[in-house]
C-alpha positions as protocol buffer text, in pm:
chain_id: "A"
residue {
  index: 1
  type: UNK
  ca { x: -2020 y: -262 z: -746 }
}
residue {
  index: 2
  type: UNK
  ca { x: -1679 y: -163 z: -650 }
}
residue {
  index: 3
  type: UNK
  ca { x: -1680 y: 86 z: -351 }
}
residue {
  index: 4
  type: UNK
  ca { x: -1334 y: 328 z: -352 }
}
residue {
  index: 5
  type: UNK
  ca { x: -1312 y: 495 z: -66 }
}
residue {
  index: 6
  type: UNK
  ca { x: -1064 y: 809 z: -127 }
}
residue {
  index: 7
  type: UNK
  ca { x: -897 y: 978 z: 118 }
}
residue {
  index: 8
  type: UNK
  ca { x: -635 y: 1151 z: -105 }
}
residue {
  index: 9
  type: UNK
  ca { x: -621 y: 1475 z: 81 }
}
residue {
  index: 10
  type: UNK
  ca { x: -405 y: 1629 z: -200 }
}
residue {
  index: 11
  type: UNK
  ca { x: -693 y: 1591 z: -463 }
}
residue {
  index: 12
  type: UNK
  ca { x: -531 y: 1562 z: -789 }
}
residue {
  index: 13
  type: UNK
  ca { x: -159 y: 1621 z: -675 }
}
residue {
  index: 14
  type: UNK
  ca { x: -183 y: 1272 z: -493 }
}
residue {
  index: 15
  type: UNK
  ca { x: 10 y: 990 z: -653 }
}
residue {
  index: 16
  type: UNK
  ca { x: -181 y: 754 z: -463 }
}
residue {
  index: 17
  type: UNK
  ca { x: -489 y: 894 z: -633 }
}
residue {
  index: 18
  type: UNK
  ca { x: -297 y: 886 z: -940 }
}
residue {
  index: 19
  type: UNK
  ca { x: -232 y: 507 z: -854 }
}
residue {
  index: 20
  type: UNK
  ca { x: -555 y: 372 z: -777 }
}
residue {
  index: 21
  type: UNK
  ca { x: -711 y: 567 z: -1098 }
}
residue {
  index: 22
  type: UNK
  ca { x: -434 y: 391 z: -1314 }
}
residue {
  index: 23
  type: UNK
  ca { x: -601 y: 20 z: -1133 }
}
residue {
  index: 24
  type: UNK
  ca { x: -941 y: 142 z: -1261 }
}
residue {
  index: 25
  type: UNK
  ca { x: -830 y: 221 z: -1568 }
}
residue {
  index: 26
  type: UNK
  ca { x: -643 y: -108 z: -1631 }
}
residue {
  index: 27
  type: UNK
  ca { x: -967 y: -299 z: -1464 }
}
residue {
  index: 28
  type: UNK
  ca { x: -1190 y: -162 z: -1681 }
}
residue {
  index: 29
  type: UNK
  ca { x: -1393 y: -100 z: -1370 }
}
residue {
  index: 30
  type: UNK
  ca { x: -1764 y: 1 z: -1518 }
}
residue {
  index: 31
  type: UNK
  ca { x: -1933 y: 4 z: -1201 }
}
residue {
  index: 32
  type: UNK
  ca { x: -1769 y: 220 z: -957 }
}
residue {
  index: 33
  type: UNK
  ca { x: -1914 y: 418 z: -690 }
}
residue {
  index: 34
  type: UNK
  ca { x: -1622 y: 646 z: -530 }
}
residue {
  index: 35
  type: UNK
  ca { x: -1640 y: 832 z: -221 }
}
residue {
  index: 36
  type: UNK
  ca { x: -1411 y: 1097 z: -140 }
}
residue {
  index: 37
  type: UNK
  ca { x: -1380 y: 1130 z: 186 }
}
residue {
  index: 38
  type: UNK
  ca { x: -1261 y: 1508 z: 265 }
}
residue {
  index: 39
  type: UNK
  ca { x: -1608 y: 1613 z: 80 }
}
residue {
  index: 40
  type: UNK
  ca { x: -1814 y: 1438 z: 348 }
}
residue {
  index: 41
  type: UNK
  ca { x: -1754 y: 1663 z: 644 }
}
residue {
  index: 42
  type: UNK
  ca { x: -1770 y: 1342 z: 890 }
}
residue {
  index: 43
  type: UNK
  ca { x: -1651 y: 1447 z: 1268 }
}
residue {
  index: 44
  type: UNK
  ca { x: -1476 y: 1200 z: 1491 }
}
residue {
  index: 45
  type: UNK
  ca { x: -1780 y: 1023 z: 1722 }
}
residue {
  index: 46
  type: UNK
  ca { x: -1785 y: 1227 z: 2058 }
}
residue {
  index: 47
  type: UNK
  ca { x: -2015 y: 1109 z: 2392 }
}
residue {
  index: 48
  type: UNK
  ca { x: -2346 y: 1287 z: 2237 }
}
residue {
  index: 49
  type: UNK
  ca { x: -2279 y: 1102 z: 1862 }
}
residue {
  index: 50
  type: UNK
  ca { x: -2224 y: 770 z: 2053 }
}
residue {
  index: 51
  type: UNK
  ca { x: -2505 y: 791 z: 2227 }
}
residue {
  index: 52
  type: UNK
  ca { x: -2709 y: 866 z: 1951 }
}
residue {
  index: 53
  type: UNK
  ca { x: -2572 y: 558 z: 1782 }
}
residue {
  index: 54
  type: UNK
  ca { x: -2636 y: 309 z: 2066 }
}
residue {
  index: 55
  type: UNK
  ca { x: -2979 y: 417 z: 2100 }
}
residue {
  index: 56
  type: UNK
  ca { x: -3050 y: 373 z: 1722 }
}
residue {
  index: 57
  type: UNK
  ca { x: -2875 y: -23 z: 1688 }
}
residue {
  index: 58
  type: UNK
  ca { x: -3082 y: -106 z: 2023 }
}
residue {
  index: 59
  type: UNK
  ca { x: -3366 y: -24 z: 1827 }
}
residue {
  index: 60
  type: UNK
  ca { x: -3295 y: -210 z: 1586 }
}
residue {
  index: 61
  type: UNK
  ca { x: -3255 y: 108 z: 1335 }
}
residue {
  index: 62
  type: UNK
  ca { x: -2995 y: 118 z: 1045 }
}
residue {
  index: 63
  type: UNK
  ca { x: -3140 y: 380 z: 859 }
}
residue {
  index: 64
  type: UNK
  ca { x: -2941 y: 674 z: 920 }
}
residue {
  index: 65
  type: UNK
  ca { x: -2601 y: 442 z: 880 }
}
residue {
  index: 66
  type: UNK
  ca { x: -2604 y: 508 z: 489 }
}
residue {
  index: 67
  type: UNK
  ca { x: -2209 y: 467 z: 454 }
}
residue {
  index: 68
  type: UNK
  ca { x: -2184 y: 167 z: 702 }
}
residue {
  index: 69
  type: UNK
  ca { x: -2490 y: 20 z: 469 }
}
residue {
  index: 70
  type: UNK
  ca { x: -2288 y: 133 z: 137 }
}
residue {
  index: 71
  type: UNK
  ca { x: -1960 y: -10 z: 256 }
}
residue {
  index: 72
  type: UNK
  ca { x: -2191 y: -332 z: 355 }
}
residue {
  index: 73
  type: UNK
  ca { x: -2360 y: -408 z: 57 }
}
residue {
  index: 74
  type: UNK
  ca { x: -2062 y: -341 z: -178 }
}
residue {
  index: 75
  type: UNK
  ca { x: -1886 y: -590 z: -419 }
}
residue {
  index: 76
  type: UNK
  ca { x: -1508 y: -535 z: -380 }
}
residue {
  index: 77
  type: UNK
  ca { x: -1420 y: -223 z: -194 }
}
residue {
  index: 78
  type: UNK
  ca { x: -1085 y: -36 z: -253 }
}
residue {
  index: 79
  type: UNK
  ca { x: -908 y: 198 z: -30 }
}
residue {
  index: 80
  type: UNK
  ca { x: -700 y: 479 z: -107 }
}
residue {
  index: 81
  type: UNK
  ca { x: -475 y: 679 z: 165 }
}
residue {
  index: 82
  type: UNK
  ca { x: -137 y: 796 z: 139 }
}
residue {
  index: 83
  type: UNK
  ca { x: 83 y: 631 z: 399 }
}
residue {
  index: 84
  type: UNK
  ca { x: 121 y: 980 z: 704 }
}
residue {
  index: 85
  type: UNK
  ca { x: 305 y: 949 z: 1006 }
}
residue {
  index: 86
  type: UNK
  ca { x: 303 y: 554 z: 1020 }
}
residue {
  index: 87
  type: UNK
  ca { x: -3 y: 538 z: 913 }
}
residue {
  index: 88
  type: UNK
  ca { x: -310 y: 721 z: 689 }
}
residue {
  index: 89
  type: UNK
  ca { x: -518 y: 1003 z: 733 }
}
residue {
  index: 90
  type: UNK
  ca { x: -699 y: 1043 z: 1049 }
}
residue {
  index: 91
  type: UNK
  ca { x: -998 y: 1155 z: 840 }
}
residue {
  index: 92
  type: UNK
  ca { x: -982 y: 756 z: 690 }
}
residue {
  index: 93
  type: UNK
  ca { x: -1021 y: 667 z: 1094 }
}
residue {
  index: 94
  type: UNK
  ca { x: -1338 y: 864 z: 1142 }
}
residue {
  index: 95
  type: UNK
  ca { x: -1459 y: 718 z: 830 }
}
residue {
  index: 96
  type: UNK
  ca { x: -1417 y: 352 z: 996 }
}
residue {
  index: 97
  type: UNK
  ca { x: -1592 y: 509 z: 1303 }
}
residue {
  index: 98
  type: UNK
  ca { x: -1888 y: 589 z: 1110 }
}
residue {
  index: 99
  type: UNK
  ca { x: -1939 y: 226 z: 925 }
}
residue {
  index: 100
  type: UNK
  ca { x: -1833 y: 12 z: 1201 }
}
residue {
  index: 101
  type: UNK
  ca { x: -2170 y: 1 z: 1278 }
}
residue {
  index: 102
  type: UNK
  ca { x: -2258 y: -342 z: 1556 }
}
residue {
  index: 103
  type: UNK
  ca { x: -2547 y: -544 z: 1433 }
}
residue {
  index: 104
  type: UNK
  ca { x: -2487 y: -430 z: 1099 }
}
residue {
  index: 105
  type: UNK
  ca { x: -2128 y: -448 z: 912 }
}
residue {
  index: 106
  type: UNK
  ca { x: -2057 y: -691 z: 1215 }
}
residue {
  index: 107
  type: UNK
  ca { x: -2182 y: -857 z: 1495 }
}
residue {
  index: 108
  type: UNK
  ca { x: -2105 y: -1095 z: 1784 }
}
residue {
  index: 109
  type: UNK
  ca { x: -2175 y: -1449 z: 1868 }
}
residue {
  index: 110
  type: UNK
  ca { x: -2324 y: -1651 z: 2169 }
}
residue {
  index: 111
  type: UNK
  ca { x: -1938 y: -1712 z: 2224 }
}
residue {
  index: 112
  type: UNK
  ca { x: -1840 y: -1368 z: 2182 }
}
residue {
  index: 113
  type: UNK
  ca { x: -1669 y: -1411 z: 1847 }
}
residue {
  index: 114
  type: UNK
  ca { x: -1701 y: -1161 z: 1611 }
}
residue {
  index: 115
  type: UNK
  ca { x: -1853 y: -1243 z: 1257 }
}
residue {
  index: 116
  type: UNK
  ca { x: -1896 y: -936 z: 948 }
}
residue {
  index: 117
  type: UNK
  ca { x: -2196 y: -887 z: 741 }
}
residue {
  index: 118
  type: UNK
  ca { x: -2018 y: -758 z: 446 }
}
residue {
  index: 119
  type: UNK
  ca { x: -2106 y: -836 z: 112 }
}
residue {
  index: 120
  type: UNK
  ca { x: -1750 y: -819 z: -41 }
}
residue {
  index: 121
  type: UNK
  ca { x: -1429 y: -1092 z: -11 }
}
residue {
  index: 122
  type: UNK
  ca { x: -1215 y: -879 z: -125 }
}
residue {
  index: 123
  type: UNK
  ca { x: -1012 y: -531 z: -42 }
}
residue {
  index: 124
  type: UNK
  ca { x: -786 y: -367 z: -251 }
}
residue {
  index: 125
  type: UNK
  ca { x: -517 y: -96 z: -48 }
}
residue {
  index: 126
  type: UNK
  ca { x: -354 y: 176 z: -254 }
}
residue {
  index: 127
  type: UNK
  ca { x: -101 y: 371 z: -26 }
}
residue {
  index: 128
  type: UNK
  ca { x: 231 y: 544 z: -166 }
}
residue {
  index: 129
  type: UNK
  ca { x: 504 y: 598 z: 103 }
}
residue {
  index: 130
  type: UNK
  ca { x: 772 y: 860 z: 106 }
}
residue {
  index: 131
  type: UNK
  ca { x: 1058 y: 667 z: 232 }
}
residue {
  index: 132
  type: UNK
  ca { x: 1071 y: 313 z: 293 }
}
residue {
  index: 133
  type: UNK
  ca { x: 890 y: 112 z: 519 }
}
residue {
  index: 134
  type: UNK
  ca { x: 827 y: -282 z: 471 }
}
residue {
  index: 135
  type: UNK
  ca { x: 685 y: -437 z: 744 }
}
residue {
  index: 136
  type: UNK
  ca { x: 608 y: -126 z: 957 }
}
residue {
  index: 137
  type: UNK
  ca { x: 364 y: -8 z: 742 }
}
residue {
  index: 138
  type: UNK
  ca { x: 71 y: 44 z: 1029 }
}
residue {
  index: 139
  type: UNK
  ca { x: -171 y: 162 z: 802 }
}
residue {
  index: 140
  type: UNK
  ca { x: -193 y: -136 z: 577 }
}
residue {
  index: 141
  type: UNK
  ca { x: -169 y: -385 z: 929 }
}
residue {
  index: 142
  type: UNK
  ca { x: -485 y: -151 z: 1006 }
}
residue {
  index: 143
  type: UNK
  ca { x: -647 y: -224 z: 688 }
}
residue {
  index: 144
  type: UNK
  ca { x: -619 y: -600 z: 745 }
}
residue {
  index: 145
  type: UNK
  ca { x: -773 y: -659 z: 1053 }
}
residue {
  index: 146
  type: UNK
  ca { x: -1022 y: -449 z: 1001 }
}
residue {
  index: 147
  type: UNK
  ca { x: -1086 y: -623 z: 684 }
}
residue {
  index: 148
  type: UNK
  ca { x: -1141 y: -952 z: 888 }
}
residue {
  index: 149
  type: UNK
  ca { x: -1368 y: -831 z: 1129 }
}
residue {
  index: 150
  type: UNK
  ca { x: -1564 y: -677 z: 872 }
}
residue {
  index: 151
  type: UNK
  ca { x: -1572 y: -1100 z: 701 }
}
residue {
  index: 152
  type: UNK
  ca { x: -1402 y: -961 z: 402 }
}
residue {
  index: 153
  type: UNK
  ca { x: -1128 y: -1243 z: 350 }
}
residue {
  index: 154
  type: UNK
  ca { x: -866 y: -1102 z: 125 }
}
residue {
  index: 155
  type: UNK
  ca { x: -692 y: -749 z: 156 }
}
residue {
  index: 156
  type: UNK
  ca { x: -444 y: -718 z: -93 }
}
residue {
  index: 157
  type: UNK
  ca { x: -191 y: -436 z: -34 }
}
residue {
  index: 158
  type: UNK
  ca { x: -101 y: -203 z: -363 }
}
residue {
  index: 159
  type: UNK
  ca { x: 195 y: -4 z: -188 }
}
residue {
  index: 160
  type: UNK
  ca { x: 475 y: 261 z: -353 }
}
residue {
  index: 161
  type: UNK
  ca { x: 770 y: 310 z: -157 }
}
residue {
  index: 162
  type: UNK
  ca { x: 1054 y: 580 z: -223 }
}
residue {
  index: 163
  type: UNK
  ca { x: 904 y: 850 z: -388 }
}
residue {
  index: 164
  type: UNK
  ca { x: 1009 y: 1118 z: -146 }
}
residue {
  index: 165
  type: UNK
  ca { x: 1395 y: 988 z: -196 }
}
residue {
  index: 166
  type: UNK
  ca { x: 1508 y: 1155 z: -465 }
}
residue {
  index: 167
  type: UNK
  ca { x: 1250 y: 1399 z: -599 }
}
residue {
  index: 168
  type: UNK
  ca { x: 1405 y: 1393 z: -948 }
}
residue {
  index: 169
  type: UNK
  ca { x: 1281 y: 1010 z: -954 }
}
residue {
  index: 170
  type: UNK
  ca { x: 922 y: 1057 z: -808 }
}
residue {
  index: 171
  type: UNK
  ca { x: 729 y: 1007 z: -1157 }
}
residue {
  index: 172
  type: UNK
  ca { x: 930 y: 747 z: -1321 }
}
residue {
  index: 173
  type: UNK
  ca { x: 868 y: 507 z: -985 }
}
residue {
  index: 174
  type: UNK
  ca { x: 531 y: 600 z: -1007 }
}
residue {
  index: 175
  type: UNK
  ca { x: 463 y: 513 z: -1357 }
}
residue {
  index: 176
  type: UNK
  ca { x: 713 y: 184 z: -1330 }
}
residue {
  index: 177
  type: UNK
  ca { x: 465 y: 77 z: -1044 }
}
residue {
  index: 178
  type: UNK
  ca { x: 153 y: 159 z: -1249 }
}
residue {
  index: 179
  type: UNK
  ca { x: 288 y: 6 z: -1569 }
}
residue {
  index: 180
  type: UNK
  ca { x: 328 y: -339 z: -1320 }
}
residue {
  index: 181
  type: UNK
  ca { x: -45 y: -300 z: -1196 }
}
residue {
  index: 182
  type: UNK
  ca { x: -227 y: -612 z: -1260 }
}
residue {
  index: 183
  type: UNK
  ca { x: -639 y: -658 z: -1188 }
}
């Protein structure tokens, strides 16, 4: 199963969404479970959450982790964010809160190394960028080392740059970068 986690704030109006539907579409990606992430109502962890949480991995129970189990057990995972203020959406943050989950989408050795538990190898990053950016995109650096302490072992960015440049160009980069998609 391939897990898309969207966090296209703009709904339908986001090229990124636009972008990472084009992928499925070109995949012929049959079994896809997407979750959008502005439906889910999740709130940043605070002191009462986090205790919650520590009291419920020192017992041992994963039950009420459903999206840390999701994110664990899934195939290929994709993630979908447009690229804001150096970065992505903080609600994409709060959703890493949520599954970073100790004991269960990663843990720690005798030698204090970290190890993941997640099913998937691979991680797909669809992000589409305003201006220009290169090497300081933060959100995709983000995305890959979270990607390794989560065990997955390839994260393959899928970035758009420019389309805030000239307005009058915005679709025709888009559909030049979709038409160059490859699975």
């Amino acid at each position: 199963m391939l897990l898309v986690i969207d966090c296209c704030l703009r709904g339908d109006e986001s090229s990124t969404r636009a972008y990472y539907k084009a992928f499925l579409n070109k995949a012929c990606c049959k079994d896809v479970e997407i979750v959008k992430l502005d439906e889910l109502g999740l709130m940043p962890l605070d002191g009462e959450t986090l205790r919650e949480r520590d009291e419920l991995i020192s017992r041992g129970n994963y039950e009420k982790f459903c999206l840390a189990r999701q994110f664990k057990e899934a195939d290929e995972i994709l993630v979908a964010a447009p690229f804001w203020d150096l970065s992505f959406p903080s609600m994409l943050k709060v959703y890493f809160e949520h599954i970073m989950v100790g004991g269960l989408t990663f843990g720690y050795d005798e030698q204090g190394r970290c190890h993941g538990y997640c099913r998937a190898k691979r991680l797909l990053y669809f992000s589409t960028c305003g201006g220009y950016y290169g090497e300081r995109h933060l959100g995709y650096e983000y995305i890959k080392a979270l990607s390794v302490m989560l065990g997955i072992t390839e994260c393959i960015p899928y970035i758009i740059e420019g389309l805030d440049i000239d307005p009058s160009k915005r679709e025709d980069i888009l559909a030049r970068a979709i038409e160059e998609l490859k699975s």
